[in-house]
N, CA, C and O atoms as CSV, one atom per row, in Angstrom:
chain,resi,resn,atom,element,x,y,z
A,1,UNK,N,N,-0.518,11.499,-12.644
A,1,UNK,CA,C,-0.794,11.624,-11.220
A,1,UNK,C,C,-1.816,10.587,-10.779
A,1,UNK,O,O,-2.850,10.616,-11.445
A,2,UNK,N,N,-1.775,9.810,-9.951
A,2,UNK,CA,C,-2.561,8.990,-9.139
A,2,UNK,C,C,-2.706,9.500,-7.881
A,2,UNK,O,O,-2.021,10.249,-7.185
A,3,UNK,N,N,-4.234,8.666,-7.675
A,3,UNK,CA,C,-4.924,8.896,-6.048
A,3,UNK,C,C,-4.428,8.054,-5.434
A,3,UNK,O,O,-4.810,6.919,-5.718
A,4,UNK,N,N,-3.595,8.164,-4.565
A,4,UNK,CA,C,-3.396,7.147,-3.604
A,4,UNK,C,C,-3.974,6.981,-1.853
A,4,UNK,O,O,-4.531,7.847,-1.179
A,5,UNK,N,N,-3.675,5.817,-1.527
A,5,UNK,CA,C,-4.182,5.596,-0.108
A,5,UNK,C,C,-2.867,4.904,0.133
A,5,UNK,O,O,-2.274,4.177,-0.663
A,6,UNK,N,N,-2.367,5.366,1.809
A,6,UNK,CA,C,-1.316,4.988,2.088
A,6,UNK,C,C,-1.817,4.324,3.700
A,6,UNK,O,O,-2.329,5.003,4.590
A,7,UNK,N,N,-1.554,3.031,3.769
A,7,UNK,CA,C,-1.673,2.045,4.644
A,7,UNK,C,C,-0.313,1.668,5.527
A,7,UNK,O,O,0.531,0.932,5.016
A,8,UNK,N,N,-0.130,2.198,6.872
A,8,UNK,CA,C,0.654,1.464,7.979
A,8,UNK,C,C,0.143,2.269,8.983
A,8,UNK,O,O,-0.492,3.323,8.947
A,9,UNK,N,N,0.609,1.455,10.036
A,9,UNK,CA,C,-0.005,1.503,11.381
A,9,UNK,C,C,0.982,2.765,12.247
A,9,UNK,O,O,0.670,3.312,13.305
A,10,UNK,N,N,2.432,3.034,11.292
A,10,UNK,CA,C,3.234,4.010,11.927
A,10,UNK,C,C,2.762,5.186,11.104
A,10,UNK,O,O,2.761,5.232,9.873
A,11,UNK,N,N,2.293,6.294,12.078
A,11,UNK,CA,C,1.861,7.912,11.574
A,11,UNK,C,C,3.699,8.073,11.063
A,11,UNK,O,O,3.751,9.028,10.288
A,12,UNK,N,N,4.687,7.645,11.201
A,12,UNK,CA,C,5.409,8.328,10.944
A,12,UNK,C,C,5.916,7.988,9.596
A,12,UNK,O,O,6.043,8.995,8.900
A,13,UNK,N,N,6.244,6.889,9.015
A,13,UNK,CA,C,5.965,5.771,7.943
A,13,UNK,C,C,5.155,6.494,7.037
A,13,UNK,O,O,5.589,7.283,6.198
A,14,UNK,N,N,3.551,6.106,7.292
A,14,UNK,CA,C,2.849,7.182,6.785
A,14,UNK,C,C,3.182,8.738,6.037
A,14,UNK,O,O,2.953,9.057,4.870
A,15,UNK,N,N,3.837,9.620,7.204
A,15,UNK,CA,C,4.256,10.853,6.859
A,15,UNK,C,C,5.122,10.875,5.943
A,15,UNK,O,O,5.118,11.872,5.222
A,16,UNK,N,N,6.345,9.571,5.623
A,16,UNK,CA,C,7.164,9.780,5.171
A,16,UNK,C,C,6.925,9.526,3.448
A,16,UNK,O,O,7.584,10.041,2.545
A,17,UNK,N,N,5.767,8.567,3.320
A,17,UNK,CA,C,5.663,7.844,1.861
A,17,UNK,C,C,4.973,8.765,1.815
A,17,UNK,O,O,5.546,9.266,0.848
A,18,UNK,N,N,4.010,9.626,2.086
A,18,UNK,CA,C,3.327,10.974,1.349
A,18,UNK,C,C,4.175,11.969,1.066
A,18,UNK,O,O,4.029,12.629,0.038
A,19,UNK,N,N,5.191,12.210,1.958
A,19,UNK,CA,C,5.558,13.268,1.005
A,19,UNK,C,C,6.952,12.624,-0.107
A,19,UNK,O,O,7.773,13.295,-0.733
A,20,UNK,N,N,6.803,11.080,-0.033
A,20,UNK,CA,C,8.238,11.025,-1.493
A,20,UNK,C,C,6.804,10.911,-2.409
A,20,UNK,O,O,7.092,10.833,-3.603
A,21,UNK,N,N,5.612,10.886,-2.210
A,21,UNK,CA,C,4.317,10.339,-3.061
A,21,UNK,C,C,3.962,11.836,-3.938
A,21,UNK,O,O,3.773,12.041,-5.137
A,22,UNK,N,N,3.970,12.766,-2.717
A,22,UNK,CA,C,3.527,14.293,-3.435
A,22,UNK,C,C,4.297,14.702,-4.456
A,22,UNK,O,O,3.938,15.040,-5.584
A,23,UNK,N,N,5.910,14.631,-3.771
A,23,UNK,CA,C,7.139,14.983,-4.142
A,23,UNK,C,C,7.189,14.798,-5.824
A,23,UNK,O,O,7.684,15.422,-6.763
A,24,UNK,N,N,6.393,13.587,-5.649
A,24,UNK,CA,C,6.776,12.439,-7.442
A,24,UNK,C,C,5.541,12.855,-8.456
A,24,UNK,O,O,5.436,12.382,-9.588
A,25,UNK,N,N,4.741,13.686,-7.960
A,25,UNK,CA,C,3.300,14.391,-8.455
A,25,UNK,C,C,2.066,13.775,-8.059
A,25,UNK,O,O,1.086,14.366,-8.514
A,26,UNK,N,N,1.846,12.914,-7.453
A,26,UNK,CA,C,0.858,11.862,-6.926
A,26,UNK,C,C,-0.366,12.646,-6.015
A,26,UNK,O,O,-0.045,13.803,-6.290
A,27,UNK,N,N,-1.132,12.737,-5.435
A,27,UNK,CA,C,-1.895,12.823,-4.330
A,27,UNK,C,C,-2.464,11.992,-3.464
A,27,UNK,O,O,-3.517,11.426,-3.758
A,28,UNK,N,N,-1.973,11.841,-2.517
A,28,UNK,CA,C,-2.275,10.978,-1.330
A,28,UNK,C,C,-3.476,11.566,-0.389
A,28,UNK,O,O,-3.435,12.509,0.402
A,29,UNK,N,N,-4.852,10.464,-0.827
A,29,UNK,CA,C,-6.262,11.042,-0.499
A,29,UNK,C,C,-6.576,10.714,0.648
A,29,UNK,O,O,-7.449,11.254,1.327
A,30,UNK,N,N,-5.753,9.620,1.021
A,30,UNK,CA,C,-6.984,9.065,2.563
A,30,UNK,C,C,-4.912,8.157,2.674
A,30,UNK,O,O,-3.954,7.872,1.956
A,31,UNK,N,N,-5.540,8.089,4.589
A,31,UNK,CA,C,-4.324,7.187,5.117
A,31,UNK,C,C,-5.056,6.212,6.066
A,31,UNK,O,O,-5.989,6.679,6.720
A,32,UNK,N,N,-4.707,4.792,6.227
A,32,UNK,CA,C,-5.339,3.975,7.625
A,32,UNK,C,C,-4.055,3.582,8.021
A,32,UNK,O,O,-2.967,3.572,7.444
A,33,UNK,N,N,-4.529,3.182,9.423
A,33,UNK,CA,C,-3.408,2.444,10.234
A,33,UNK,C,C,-3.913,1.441,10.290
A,33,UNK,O,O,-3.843,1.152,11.484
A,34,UNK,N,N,-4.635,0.300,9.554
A,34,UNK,CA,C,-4.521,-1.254,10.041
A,34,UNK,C,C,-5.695,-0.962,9.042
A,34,UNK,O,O,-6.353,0.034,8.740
A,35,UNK,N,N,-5.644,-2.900,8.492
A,35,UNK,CA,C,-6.513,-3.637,7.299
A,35,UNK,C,C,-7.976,-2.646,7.176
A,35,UNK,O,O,-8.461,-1.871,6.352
A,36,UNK,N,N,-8.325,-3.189,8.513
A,36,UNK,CA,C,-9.639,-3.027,8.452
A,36,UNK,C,C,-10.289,-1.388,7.919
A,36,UNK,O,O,-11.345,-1.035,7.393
A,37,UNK,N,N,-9.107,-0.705,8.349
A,37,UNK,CA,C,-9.752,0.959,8.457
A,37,UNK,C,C,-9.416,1.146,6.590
A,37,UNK,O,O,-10.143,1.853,5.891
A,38,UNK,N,N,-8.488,0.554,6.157
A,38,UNK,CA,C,-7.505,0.526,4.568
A,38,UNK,C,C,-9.226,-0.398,3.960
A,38,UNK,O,O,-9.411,0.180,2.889
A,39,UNK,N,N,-9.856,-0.943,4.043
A,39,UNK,CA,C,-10.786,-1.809,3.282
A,39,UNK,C,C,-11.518,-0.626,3.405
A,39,UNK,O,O,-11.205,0.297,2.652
A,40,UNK,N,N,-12.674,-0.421,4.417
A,40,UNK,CA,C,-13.762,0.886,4.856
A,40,UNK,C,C,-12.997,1.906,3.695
A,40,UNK,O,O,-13.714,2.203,2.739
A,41,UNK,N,N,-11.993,2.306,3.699
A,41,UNK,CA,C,-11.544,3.406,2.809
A,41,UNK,C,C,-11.618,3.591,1.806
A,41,UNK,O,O,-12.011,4.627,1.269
A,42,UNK,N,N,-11.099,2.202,1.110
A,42,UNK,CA,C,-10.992,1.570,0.097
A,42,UNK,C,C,-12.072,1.851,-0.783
A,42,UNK,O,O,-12.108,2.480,-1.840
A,43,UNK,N,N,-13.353,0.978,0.179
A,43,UNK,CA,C,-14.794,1.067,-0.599
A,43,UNK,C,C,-15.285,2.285,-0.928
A,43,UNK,O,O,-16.087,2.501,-1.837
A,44,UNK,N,N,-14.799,3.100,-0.177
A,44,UNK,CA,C,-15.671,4.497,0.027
A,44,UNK,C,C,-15.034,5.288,-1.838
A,44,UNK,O,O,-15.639,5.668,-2.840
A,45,UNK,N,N,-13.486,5.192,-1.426
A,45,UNK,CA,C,-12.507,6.333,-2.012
A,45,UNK,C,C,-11.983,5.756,-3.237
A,45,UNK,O,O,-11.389,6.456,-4.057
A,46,UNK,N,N,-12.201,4.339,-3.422
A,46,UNK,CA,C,-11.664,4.283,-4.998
A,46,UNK,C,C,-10.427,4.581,-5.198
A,46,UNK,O,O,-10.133,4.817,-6.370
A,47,UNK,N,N,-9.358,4.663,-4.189
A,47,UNK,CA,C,-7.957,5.127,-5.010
A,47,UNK,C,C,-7.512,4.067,-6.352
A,47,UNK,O,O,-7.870,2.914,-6.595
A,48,UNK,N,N,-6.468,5.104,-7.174
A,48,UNK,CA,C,-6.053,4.386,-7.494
A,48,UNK,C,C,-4.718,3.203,-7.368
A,48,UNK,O,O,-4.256,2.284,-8.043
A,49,UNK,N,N,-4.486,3.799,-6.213
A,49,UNK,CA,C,-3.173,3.052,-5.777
A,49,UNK,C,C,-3.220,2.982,-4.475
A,49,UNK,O,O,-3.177,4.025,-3.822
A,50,UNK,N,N,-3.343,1.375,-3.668
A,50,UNK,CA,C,-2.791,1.774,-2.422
A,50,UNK,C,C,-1.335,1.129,-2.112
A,50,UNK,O,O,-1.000,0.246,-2.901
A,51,UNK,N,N,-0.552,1.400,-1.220
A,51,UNK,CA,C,0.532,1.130,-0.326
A,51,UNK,C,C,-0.346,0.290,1.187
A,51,UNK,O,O,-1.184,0.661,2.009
A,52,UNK,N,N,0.371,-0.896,0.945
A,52,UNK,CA,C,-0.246,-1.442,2.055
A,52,UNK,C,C,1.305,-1.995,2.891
A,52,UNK,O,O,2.391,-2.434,2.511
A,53,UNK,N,N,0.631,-1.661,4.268
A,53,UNK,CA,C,1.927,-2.200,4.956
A,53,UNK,C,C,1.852,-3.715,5.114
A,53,UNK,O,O,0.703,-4.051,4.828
A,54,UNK,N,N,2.776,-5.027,5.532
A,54,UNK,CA,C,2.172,-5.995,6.258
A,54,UNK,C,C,1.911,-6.240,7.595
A,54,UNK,O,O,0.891,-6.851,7.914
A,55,UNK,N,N,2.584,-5.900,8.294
A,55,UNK,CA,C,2.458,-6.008,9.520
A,55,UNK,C,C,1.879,-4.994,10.393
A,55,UNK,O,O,2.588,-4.092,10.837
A,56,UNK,N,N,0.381,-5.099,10.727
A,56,UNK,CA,C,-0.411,-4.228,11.409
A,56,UNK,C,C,-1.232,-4.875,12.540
A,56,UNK,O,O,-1.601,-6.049,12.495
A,57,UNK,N,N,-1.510,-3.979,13.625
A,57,UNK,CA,C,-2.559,-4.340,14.390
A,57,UNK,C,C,-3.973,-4.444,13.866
A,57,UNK,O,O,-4.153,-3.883,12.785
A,58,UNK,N,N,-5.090,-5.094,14.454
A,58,UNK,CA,C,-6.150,-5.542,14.004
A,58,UNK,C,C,-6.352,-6.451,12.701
A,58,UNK,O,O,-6.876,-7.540,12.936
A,59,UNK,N,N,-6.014,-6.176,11.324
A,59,UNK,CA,C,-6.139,-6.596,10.578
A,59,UNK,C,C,-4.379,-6.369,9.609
A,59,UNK,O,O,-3.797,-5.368,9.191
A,60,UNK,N,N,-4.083,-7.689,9.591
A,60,UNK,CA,C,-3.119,-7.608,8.624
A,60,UNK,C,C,-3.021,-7.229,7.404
A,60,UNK,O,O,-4.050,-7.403,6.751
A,61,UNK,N,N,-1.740,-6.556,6.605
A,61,UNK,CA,C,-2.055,-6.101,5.262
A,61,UNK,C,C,-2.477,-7.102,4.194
A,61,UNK,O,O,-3.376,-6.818,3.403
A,62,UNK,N,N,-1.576,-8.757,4.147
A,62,UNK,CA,C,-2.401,-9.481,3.639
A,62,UNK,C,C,-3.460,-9.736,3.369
A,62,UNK,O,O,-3.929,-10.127,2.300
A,63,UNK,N,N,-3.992,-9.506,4.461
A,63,UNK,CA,C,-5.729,-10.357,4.438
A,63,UNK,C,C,-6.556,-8.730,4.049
A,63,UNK,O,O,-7.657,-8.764,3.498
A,64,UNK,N,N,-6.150,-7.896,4.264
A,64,UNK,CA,C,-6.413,-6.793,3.859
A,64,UNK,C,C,-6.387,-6.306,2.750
A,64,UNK,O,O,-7.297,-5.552,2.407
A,65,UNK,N,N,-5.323,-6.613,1.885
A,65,UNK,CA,C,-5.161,-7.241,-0.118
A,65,UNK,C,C,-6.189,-8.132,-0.447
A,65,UNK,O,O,-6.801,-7.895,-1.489
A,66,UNK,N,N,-6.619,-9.448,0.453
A,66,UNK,CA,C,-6.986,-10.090,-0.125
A,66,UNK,C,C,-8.626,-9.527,-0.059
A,66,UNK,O,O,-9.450,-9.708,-0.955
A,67,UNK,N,N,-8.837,-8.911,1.043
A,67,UNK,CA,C,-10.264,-8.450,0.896
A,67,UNK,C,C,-10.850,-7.255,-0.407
A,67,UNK,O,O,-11.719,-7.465,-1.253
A,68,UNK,N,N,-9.880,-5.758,-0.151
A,68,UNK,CA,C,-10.134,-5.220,-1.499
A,68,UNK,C,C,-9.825,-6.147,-2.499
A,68,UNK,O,O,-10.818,-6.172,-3.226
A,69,UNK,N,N,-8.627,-7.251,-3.109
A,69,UNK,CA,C,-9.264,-7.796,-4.112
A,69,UNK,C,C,-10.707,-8.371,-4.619
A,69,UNK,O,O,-11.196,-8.417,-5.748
A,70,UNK,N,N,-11.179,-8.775,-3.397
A,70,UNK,CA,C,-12.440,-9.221,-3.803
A,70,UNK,C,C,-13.468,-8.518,-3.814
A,70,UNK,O,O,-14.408,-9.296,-3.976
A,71,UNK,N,N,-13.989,-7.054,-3.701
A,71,UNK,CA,C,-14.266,-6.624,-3.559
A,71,UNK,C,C,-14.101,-5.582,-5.153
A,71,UNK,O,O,-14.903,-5.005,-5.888
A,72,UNK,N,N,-12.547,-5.770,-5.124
A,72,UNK,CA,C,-12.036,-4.790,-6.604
A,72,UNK,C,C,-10.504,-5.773,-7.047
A,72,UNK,O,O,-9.308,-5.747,-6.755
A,73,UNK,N,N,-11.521,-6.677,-8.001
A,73,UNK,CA,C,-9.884,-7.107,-8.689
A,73,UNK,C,C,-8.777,-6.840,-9.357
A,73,UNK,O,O,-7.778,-7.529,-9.560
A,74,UNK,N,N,-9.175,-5.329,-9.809
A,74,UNK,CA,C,-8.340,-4.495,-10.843
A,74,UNK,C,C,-7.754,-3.580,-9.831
A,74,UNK,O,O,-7.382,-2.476,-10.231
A,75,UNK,N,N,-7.651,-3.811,-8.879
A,75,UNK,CA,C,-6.964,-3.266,-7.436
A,75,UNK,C,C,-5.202,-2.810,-7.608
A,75,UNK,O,O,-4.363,-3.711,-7.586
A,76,UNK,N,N,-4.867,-1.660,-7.740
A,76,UNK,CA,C,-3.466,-1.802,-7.427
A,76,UNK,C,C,-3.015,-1.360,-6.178
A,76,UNK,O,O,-3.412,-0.323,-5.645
A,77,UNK,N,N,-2.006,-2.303,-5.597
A,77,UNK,CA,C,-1.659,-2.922,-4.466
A,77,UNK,C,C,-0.333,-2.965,-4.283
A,77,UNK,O,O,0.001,-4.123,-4.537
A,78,UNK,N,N,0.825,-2.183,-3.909
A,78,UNK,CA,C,1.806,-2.347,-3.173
A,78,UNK,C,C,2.001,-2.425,-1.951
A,78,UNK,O,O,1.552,-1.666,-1.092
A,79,UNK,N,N,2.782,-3.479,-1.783
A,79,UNK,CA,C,2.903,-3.769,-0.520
A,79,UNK,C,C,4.359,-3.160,0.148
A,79,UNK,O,O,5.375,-3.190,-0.547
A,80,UNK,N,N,4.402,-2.557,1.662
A,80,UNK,CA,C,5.614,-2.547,2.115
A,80,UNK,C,C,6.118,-3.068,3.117
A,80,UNK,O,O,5.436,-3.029,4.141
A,81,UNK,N,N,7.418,-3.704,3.172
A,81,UNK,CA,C,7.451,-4.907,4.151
A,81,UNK,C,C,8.852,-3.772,4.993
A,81,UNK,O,O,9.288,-2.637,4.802
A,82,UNK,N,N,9.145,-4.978,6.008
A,82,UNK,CA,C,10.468,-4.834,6.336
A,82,UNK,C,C,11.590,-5.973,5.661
A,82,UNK,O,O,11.258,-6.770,4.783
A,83,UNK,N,N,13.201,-5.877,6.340
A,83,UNK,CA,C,13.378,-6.926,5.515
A,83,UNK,C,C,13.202,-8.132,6.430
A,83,UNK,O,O,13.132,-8.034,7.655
A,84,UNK,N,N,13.153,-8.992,5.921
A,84,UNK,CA,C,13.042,-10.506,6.493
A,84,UNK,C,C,11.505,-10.949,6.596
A,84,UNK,O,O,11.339,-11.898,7.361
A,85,UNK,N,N,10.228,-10.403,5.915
A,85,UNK,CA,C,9.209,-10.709,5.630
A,85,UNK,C,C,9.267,-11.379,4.247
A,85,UNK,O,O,8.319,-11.208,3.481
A,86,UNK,N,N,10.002,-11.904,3.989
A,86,UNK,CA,C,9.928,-13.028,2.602
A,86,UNK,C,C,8.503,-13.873,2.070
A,86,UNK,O,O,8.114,-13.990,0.908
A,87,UNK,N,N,7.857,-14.425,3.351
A,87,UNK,CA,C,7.147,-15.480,2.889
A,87,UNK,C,C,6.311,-14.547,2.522
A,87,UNK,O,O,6.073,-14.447,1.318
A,88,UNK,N,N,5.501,-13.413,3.707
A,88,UNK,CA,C,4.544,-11.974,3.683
A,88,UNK,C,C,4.383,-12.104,2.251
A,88,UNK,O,O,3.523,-12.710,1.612
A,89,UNK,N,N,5.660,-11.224,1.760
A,89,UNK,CA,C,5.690,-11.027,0.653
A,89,UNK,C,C,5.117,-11.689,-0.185
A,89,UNK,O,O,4.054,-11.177,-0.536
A,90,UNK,N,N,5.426,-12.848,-0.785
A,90,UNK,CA,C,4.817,-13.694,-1.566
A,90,UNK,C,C,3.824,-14.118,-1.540
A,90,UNK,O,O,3.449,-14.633,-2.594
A,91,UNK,N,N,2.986,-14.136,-0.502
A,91,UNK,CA,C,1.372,-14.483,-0.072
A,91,UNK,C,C,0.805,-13.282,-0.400
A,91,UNK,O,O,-0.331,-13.265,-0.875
A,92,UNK,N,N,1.680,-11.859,-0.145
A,92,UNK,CA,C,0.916,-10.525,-1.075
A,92,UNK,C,C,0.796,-11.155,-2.498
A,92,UNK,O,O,-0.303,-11.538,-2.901
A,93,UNK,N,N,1.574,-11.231,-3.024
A,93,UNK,CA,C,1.646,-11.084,-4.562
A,93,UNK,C,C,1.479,-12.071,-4.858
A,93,UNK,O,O,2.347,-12.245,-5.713
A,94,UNK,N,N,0.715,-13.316,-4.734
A,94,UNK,CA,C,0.062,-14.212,-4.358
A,94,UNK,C,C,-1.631,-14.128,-4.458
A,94,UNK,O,O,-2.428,-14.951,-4.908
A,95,UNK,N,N,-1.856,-12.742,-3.829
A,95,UNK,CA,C,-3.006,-12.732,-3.519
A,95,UNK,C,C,-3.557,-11.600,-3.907
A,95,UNK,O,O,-4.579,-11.154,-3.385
A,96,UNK,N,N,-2.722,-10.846,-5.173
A,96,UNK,CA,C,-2.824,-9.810,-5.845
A,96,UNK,C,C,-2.485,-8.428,-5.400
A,96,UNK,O,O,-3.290,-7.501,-5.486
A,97,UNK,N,N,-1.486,-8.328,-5.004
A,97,UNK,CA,C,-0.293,-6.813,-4.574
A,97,UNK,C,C,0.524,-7.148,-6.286
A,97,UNK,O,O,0.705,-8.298,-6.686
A,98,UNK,N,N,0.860,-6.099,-6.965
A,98,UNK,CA,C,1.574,-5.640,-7.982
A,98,UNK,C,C,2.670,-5.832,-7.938
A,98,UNK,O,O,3.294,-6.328,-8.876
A,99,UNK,N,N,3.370,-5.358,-6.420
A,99,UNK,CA,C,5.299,-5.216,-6.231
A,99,UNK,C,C,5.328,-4.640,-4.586
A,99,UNK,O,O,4.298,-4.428,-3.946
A,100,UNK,N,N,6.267,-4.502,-4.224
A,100,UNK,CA,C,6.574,-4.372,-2.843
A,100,UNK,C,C,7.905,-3.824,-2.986
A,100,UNK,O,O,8.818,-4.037,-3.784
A,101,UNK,N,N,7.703,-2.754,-1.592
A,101,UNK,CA,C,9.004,-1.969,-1.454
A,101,UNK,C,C,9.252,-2.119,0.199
A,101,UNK,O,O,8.375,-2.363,1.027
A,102,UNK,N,N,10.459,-1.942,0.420
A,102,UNK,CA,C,11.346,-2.430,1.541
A,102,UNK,C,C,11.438,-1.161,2.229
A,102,UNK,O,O,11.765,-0.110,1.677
A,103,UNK,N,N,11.031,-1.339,3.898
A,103,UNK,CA,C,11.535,-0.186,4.357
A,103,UNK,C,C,12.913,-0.246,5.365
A,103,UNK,O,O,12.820,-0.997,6.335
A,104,UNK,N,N,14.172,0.501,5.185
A,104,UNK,CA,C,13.283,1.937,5.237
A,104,UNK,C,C,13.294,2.530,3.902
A,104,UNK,O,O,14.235,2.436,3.114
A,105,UNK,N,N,12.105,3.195,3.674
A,105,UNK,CA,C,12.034,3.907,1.938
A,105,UNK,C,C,13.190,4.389,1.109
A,105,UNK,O,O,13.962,5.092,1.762
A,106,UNK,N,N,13.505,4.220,-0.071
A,106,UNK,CA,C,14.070,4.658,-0.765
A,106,UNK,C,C,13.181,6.056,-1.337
A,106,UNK,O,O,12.043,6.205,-0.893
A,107,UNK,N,N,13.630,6.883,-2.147
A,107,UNK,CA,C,12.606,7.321,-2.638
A,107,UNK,C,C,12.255,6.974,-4.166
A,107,UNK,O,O,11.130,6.790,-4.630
A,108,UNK,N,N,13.521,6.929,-4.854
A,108,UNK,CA,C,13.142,6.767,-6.045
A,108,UNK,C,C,13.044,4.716,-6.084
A,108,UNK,O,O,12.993,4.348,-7.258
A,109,UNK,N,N,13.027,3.951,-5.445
A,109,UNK,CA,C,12.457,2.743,-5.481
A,109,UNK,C,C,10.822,3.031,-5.052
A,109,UNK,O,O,10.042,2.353,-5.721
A,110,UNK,N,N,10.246,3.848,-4.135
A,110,UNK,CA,C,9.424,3.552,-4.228
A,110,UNK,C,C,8.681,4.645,-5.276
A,110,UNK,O,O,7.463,4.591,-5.103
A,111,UNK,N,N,8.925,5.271,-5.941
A,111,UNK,CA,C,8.123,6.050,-7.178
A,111,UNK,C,C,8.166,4.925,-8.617
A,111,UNK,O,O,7.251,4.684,-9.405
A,112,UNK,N,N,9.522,4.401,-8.594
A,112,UNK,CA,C,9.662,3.212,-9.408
A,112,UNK,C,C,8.289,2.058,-9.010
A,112,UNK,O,O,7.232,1.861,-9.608
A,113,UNK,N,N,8.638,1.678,-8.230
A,113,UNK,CA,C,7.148,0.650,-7.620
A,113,UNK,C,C,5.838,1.144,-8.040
A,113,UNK,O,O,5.169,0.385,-8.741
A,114,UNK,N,N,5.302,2.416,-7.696
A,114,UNK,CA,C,4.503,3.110,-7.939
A,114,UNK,C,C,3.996,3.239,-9.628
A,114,UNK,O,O,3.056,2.902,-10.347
A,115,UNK,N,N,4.986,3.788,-9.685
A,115,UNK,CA,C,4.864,4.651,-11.077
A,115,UNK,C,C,4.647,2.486,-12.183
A,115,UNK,O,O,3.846,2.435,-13.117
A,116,UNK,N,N,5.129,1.695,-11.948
A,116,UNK,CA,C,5.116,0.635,-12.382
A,116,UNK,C,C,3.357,-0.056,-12.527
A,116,UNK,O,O,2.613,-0.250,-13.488
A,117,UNK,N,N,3.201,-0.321,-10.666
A,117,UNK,CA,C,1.941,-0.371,-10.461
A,117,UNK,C,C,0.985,0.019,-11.360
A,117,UNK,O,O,0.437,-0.835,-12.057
A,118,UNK,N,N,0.675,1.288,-11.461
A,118,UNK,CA,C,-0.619,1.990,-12.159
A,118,UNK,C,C,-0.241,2.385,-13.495
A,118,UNK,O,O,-0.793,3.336,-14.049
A,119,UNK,N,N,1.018,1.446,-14.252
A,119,UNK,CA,C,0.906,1.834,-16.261
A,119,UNK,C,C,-0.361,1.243,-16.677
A,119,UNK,O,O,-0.718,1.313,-17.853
């Protein structure tokens, strides 16, 4: 079981990766809607896993990876895109995200992602 923090700016998004997260035995401790509120969290809560979206208001999920990395380099970091964020992608994992999952969610792709992330 891992602590997770689940990062996007849609409450509904959100709602949906906590419960395939619970579902898979996980606990999902803290949620933000944009970079900045996902870093503040970050520092505080120590998860061990977050889900970061890319595309958010205020602070992007990128630059939002790239800050908990520096902050915590042993950071695990999935990212979730839509499709046609290609380059996103690669500037995540680039900049230290683990793997990335596509929405709209699968469930067992993203427990696969997950469960990968934090061996």
């Amino acid at each position: 079981m891992a602590k997770i923090m689940v990062v996007d700016d849609a409450a509904f998004l959100r709602a949906m990766l906590k419960d395939i997260l619970v579902k898979a035995g996980h606990e999902v401790i803290s949620e933000a809607a944009n970079g900045e509120e996902a870093i503040e969290r970050y520092r505080k809560l120590r998860p061990d896993l977050v889900t970061m979206d890319i595309t958010m208001p205020i602070m992007e999920g990128v630059e939002a990876v790239k800050e908990i990395r520096k902050m915590d380099p042993t950071a695990n970091i999935v990212m979730c895109s839509a499709i046609g964020q290609r380059n996103l992608i690669i500037e995540a994992i680039q900049s230290g995200a683990k793997d990335f999952i596509v929405k709209p969610f699968h469930a067992s792709r993203v427990v696969e992602a997950i469960n990968k992330a934090i061996e």
